[in-house]
N, C-alpha and C positions, 0 to 999 in steps of 0.2 A: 411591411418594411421593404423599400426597394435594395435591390441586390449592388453591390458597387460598380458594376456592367448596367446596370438598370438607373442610372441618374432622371429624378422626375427635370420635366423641359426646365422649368423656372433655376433651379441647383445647376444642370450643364450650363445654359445660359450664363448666369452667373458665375459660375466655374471659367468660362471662355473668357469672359472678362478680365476678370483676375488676372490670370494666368500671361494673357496677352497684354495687357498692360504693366503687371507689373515686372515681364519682361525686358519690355522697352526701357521702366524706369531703372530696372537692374543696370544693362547695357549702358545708360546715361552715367549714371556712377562709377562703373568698373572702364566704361570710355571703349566696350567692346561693339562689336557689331550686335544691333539689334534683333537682324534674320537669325542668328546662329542662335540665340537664347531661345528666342518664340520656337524655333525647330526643335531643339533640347527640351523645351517644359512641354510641348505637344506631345513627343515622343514617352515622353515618361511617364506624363498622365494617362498615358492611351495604353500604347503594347504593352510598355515596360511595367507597369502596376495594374493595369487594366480598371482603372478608376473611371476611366470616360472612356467611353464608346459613343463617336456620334450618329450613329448608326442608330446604332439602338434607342436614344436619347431622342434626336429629333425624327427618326425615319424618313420618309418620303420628301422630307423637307429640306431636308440637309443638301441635296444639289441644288433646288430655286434658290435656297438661302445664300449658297455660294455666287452663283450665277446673276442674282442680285448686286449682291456687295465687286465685284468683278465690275460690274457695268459701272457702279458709281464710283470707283477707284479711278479708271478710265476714262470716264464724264471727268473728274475733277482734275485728270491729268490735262487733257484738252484743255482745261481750265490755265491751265501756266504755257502752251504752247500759243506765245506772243510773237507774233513774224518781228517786229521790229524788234525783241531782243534778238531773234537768230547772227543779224549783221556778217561780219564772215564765217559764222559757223552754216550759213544756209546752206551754201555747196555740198559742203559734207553729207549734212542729210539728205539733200533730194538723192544724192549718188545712193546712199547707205537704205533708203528707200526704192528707188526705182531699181538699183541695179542690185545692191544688197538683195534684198528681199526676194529675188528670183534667183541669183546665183547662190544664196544660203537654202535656200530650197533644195536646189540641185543635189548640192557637195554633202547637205544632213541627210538626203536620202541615199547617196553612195556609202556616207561611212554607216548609217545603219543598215543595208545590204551586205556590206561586205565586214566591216568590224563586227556588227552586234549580231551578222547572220541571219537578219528578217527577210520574208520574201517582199520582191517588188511590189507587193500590193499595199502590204504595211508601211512598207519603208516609206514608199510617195506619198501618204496620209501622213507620218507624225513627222517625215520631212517637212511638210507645211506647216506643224503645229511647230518644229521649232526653229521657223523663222522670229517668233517670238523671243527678246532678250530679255523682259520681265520687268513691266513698271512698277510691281509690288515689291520688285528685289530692289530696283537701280535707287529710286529715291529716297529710301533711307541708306545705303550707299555712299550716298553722294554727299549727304547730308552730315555723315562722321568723315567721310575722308578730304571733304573741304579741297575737290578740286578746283584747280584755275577754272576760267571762265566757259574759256570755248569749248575744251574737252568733253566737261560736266555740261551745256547743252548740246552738246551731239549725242550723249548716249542718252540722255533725257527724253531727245524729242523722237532717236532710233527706237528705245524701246516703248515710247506710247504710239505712236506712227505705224511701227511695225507689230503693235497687238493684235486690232483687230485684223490686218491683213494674215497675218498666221493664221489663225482662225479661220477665215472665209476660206485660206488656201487649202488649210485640211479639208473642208466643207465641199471645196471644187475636186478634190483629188476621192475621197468617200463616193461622190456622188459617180464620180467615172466607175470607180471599182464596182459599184452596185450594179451598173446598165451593164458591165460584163459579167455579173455575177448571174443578173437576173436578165438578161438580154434584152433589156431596156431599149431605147430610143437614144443615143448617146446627144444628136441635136438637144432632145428635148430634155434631160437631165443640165448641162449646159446652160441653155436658154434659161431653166427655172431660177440657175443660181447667177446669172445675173442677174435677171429681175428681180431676185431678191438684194443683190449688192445696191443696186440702183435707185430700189426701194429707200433704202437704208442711207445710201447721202443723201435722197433729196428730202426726206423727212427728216434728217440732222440738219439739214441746211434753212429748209421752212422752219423748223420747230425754232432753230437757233435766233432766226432775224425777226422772227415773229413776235418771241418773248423778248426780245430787246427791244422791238418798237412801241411792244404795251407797256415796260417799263419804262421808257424814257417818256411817254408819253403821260405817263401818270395815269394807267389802267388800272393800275394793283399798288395797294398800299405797300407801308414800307414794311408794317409788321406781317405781310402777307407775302412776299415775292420768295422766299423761302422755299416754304409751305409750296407756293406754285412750281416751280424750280424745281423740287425733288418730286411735285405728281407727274410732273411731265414725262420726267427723265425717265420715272418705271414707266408711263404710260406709250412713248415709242421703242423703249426698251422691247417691252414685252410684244408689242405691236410687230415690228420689225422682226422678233426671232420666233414669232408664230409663225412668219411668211418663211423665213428663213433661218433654221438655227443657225446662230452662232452670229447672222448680221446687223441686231442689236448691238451688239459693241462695236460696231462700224458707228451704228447710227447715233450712240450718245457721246462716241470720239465725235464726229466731226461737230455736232451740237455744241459742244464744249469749247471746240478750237472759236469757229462763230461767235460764241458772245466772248471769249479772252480778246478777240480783234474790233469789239465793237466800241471801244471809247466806252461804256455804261457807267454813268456814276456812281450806281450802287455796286459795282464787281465787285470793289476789294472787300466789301462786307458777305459776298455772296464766296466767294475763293475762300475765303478765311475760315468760313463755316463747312464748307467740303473738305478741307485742309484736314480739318480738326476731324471730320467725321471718319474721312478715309486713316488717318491713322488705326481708328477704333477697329476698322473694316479689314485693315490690314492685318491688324494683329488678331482679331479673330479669324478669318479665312487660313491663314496659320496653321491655328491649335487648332481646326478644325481637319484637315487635311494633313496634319501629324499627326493629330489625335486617332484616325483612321484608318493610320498605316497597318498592312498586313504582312507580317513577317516572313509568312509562308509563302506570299506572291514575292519578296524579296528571294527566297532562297529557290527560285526557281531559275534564278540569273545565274549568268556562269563567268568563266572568266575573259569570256567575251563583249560582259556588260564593262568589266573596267577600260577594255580596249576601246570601247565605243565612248567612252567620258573622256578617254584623253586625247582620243582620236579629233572630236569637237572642239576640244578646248584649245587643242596647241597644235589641230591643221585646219580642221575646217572653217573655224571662225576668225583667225587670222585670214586665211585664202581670202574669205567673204571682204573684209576689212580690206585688205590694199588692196585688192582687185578695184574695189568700187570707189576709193579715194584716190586711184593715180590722177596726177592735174590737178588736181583739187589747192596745189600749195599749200597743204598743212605740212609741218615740222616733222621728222619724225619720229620725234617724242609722241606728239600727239597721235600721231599715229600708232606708232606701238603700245601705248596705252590703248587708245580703243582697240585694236586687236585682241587684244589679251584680255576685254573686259567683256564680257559676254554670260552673266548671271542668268539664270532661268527661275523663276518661279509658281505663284499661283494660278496664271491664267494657261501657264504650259501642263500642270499637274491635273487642273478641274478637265479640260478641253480633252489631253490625253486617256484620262481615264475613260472618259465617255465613247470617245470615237476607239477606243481598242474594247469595249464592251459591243458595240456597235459590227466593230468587224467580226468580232468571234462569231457574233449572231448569223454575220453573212456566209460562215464558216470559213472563216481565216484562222488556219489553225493560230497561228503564232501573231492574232492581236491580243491575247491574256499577257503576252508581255512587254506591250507600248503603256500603260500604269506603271507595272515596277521600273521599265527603266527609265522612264520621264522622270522618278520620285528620286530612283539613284541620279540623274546626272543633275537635276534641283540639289540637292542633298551635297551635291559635290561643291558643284559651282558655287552654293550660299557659303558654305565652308571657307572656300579657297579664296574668293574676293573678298570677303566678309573682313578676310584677316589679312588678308596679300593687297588690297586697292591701293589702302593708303601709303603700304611700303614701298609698292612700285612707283605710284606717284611724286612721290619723295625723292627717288631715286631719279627719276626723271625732270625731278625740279618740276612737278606740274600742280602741285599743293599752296596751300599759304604759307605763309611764314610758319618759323615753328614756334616762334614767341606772336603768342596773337597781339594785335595792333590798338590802339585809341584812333578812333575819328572823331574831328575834331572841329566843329560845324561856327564857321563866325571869324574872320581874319581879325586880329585887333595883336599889340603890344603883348597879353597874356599868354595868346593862345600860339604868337610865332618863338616867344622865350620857352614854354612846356616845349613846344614841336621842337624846337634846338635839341633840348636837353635828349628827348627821347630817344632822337636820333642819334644824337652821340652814344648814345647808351644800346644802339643797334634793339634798337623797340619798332616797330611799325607803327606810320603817325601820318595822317593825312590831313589838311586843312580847305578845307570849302566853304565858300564863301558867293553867293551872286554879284560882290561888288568886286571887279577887276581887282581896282586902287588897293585895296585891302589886303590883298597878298601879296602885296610887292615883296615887302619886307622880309613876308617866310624864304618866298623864293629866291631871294638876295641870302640866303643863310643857307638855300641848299634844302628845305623842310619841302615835301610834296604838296603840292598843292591839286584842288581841282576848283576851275573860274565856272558856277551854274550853280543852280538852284540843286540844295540836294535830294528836295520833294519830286523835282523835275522827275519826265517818263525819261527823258534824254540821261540823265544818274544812273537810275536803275539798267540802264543798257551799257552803258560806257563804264560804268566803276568797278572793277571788282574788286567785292568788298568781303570777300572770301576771308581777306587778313585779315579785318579787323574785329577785334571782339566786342568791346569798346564805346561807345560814343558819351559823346558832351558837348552840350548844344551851349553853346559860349558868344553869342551874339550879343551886343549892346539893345535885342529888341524882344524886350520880355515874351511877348505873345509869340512874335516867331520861335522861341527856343520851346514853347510849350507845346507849340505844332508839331516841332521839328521831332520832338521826345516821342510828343504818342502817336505820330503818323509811323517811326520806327521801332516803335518799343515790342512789335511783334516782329522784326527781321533779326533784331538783338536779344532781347528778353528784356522782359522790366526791368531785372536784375542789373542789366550792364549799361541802362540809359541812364543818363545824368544830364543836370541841366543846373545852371547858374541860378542864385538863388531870385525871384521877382524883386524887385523894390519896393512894393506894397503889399507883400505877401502876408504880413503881419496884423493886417486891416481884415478883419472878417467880413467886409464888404468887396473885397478882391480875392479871399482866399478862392481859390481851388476847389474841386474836389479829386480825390486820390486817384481817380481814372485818368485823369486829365494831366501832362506833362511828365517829367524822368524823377529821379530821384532827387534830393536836395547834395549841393557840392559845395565842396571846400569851406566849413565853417561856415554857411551859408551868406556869404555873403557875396554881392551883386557884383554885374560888370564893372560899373563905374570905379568902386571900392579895390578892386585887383587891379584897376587901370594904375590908378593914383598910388597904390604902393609901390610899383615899377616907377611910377615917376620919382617916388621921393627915396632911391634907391635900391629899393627890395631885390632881389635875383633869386631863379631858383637855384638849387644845389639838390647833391643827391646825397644818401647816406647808405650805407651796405652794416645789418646788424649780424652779430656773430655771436658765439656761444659767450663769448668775453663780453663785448658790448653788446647790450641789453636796453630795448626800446625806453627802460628808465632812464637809464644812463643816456642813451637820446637825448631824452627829453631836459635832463640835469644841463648838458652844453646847449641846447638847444632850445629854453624858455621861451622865448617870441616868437619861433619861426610857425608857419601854418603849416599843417601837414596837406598837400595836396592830394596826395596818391602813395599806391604802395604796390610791388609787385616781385615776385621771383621767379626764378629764371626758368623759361617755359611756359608760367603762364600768365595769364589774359590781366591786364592790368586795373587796379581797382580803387577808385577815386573816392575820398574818406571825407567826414562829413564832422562835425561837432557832434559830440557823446559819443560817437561809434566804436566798438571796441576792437583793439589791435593787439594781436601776441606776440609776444616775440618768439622768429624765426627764425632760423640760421638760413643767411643767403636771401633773410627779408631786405628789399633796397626801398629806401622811403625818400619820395621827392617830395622835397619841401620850399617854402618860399622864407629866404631868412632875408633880416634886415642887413642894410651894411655895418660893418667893423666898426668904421670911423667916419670923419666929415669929408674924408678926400674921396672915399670909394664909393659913398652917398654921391657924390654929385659928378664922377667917372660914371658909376651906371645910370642915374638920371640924363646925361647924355645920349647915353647908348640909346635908353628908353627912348629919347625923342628923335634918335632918329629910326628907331621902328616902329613911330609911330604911324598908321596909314592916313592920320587925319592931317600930320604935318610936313605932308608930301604934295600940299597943291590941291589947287581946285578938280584935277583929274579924277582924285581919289576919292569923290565925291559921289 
């Protein structure tokens, strides 16, 4: 019978899982940050119950394990850093990289000299480690607090950019310490660790353009490019930090950046799969490194560990921040935001603990406490932003709306009457459309438009779609709205794609399969069919139900009208379908499409209709 410190691998394995994911799914529900859960069920399964020890459970495995999942986090980071979305965020980060990166080096090694009381030998070592701002922390971060555009890719591309460089930096700074420890060669410590940096871009850089030539080439199948993908990745991985600890993570970032820059047809299948994997990674490397925590190394801190947490938070890493953006021309909103946003996490915790096991060994007395305090100022930071991002954000107007938005893909008479209504209704509503002509009309009403393809790369860089929750692919061209649905139905969720219903959909020689397009919308019935009620005077209207009126009572005044959508106040609006079931809500508002009154308001809005029509605006509109 194993002891409950004694978990066999296969139960901790499975225990890690759990735990980590049903963390994240907790966090989705309660709408709280994800870090601060995974940290709280680590912690409790670990010290606080002593259920898991990963120590004990994996042993010797437990740091490759990390140090693995670390790399492919990294890799799949690299994976989203697209030059052509940077557009004016680029400035930012070359500064918050070239200049950042060495002036946060500096200032983390004076405040833990002088705040936390480390000696200079310590302090120049996990100064480099915490040049790191944590791409295990920021992206799901970023992910709950729905900043604006440019903000959220500067600390995106700060904190995957500036990982593996922390990391080499400790690695540079270790290696000086040793050659005066052991009176070394200082040239040749030096020399070793650049040829290992060296190493490590130009084998991220071959490996990168290498595997995108054999895939675009058709060297490797499709059900294989995966499979190849992830050997590689451990196999320069590992390559690289045999030559040189710690410049494997140099070498599967830049790998990563390389093929997100390569046009490859297959990426978005190959991203999507890292995506998914790396949350799994995240969330176990977590409970793994909570789960380990040692309390006793915690109570070794004193009250010059709390002076060193606020010391970073609220001088050092602001310094870092305007120093390296003056000129730059950002706002200084944005800018105070990023100052203030500087999270640390698991590649600062794994990297720390190692390199202060490493010094003790050199006989640094006081590297037994660069672990506890790395774990204290993660522990802070995950706390503080976890809870505090979105509110700053907000405060500084750098968020989406607070009522999430409908995008609304297809210019036609329906979709510029919804976009009216919305807006009046202070909803967030956006209409795109590739044909000019087609948006006249919205734009004549004042409804947002955007004139491009919204599969376009140019979209994805120019929109942000932070607001919207939303979409409904509303085009008069059935196949495009089925494209439009499942080429986005992973940036939305299935849940919020909708798409007009096909005109042959009821043909089982055109059906679908359920993979394939959005949800079915408004009583399912087609463009055409919503066109022609607008002509023959339909309008929408809106209704607000109360404890007094009652979605029955709705429906008693309200016989013919079609229920389009429904939403209350705050959130994400939600477009209703025939049989779908609807409660009644207090401060539920239901927009619906009702016929006219009488014959005179019948053919007042049949006018209107035709003149928002985009087809009866000329051959331009064409």
């Amino acid at each position: 019978m194993s002891t409950p410190d004694m978990l066999p691998p296969v139960v901790a394995f499975a225990l890690v899982g759990v735990l980590g994911v049903g963390a994240q799914l907790l966090a989705w529900r309660l709408k709280m940050p994800a870090i601060v859960l995974m940290l709280l069920a680590g912690i409790i399964a670990g010290p606080v119950t002593g259920i898991f020890d990963p120590h004990a459970a994996f042993g010797d495995l437990r740091d490759p394990m990390i140090a693995v999942a670390v790399a492919i986090i990294l890799f799949e980071g690299g994976l989203t850093l697209n030059f052509k979305s940077l557009q004016d965020a680029a400035l930012g980060v070359r500064r918050l990289v070239i200049i950042g990166a060495p002036l946060g080096w500096l200032l983390s090694a004076l405040t833990l000299h002088y705040a936390a009381g480390l000696g200079w030998e310590t302090s120049a070592v996990f100064g480099g480690i915490m040049i790191v701002t944590g791409p295990t922390v920021i992206a799901p971060l970023l992910r709950s607090a729905r900043l604006s555009r440019r903000p959220a890719q500067i600390l995106q591309w700060e904190a995957i950019v500036n990982d593996p460089i922390g990391a080499l930096a400790a690695v540079l700074a270790y290696e000086v310490v040793g050659v005066f420890r052991a009176s070394h060669a200082l040239s040749a410590a030096i020399g070793e660790t650049l040829l290992g940096i060296t190493l490590a871009v130009a084998v991220g850089v071959a490996t990168g353009f290498g595997l995108v030539w054999t895939f675009k080439k058709g060297r490797v199948p499709e059900y294989m490019k995966v499979p190849v993908l992830f050997a590689l990745l451990l196999a320069i991985f590992g390559l690289c930090d045999w030559v040189l600890h710690e410049s494997g993570l140099l070498a599967v970032t830049v790998m990563g950046i390389v093929i997100a820059n390569s046009d490859l047809p297959s990426f978005e299948e190959l991203r999507r799969f890292k995506e998914q994997a790396t949350i799994l990674l995240v969330s176990g490397v977590f409970i793994l490194l909570a789960a380990g925590l040692d309390f006793t190394e915690l109570s070794a801190l004193t009250w010059r560990a709390a002076l060193f947490v606020l010391a970073i938070m609220l001088i050092a890493r602001p310094l870092t921040v305007y120093a390296s953006l003056i000129g730059t021309g950002l706002p200084w909103r944005e800018k105070l935001l990023i100052a203030f946003t500087g999270p640390r996490g698991v590649v600062l915790v794994a990297v720390a603990g190692l390199f202060g096991e490493r010094l003790a060994a050199l006989g640094v007395e006081d590297g037994t406490l660069v672990g506890p305090l790395a774990f204290a100022l993660v522990a802070v930071t995950v706390v503080v932003h976890g809870f505090g991002l979105r509110p700053l954000a907000r405060a500084l107007g750098l968020t989406g709306a607070e009522t999430p938005g409908l995008l609304i893909v297809g210019g036609s008479r329906f979709s510029t009457a919804l976009g009216k209504l919305l807006k009046d209704q202070e909803i967030p509503v956006l209409i795109a459309d590739p044909n000019h002509g087609k948006l006249r009309a919205a734009r004549r009403e004042g409804v947002p438009t955007y004139y491009g393809d919204i599969l376009a790369e140019a979209a994805e860089h120019r929109l942000d779609l932070v607001s919207y929750a939303t979409l409904l692919a509303a085009t008069d061209n059935d196949a495009y709205n089925t494209l439009v649905a499942t080429d986005l139905a992973h940036h939305f969720g299935r849940d919020a794609v909708y798409q007009l219903a096909r005109e042959k959909d009821n043909n089982t020689r055109h059906a679908l399969p359920s993979t394939l397009g959005g949800k079915p919308a408004i009583q399912s019935l087609p463009h055409d069919a919503l066109e022609q009620k607008l002509y023959e005077g339909w309008r929408f209207r809106i209704s607000r139900l109360t404890e007094e009126f009652t979605l029955d009572d709705w429906r008693d005044e309200n016989p013919d009208s079609l229920l389009i959508a429904a939403q209350r106040k705050g959130q994400s609006i939600r477009i209703l379908n025939t049989g779908e079931t609807l409660k009644t809500q207090p401060d539920l508002r239901l927009i619906h499409l009702a016929p006219a009154k009488d014959a005179s308001e019948a053919r007042a809005n049949s006018r209107q209709a035709t003149r928002d029509d985009p087809a009866a605006e000329g051959p331009s509109a064409k």
